[in-house]
N, C-alpha and C positions, 0 to 999 in steps of 0.2 A: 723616353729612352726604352720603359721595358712594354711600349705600345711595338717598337719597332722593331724589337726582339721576339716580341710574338709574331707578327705578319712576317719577320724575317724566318722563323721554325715553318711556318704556315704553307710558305714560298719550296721550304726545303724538301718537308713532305708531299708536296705537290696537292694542297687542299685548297689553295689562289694562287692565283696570277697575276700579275700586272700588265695590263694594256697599255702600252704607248699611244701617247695621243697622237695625235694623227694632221692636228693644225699648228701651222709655222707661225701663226699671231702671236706676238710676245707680248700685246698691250691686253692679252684676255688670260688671265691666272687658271678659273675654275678649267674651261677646255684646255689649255695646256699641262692640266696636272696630269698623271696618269690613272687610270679607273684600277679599282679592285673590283676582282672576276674571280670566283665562287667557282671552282669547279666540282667539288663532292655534292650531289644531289642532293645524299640524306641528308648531309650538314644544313643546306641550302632549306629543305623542307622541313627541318624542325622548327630555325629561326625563322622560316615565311609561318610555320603550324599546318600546314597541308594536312589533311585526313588522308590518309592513302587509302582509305574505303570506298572512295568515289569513284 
């Protein structure tokens, strides 16, 4: 529950997204789920650890 409450502030702030899947297969779970999409860079490159000196 307070997984969902966080992705749900995340969403509000505009820091992800959710992707709609895109396949009408109902016998395959993982592609029908929806994806989380990372939109803040720096967010994105702290948890990838990017160097921005490169």
């Amino acid at each position: 529950m307070t997984l969902k409450r966080y992705l749900n502030l995340l969403q509000i702030l505009f820091f992800t997204y959710l992707l709609p899947s895109l396949v009408t297969n109902h016998g395959k779970r993982i592609i029908k789920s929806p994806k989380l999409y990372l939109c803040d860079n720096v967010v994105l490159g702290q948890l990838l650890e990017v160097d921005e000196n490169i």
